[in-house]
N, C-alpha and C positions, 0 to 999 in steps of 0.2 A: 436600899429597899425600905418601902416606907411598913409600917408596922399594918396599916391597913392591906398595904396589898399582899402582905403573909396570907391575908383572910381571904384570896383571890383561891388558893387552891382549890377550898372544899368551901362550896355553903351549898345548903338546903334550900330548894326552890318547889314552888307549886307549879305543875304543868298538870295542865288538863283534868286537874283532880288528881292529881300524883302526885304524893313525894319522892324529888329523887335526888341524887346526888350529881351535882356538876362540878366537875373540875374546871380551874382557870373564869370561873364566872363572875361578871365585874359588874359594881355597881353602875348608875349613870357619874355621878360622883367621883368615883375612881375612870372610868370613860374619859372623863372630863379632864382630867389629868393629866390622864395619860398622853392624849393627845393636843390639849391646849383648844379646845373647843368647849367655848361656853356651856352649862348646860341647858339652857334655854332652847339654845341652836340644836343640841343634840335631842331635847324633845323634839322640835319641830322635823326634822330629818327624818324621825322613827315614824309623827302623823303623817307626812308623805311620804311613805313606806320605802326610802334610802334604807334604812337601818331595822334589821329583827333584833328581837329581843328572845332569849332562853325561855322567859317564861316571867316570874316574880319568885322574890322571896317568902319567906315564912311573913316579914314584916311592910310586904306589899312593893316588894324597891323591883325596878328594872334590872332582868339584869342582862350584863351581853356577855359575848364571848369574843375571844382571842381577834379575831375577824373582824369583827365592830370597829375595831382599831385603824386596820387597812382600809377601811371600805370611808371612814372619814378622815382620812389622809389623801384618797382620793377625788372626794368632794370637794 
């Protein structure tokens, strides 16, 4: 397990004017990884709404969940 994805558990995200806690939420970066899909490709997926995003982080990054995984496996 890579030392980033330890930081998959808990990060801080902005939704709606909210700060809240998500577990398992992955950057596009770690996404990108995890599945072996460029992140280019994984932008373009999410502008053709394949892919939701949780929300952003404190530092503005996408991020997805658990699912995001499945759903470009399927693709």
């Amino acid at each position: 397990m890579l030392e980033q994805d330890a930081a998959l558990t808990e990060q801080r995200i902005r939704m709606k004017g909210e700060d809240m806690l998500r577990s398992h939420a992955m950057t596009i970066g770690q996404l990108s990884r995890r599945s072996g899909v460029p992140v280019k490709v994984l932008r373009h997926y999410e502008d053709l709404g394949f892919l939701y995003t949780l929300g952003r982080s404190e530092s503005n990054y996408r991020l997805f969940g658990e699912e995001a995984v499945w759903c470009v496996q399927v693709i």
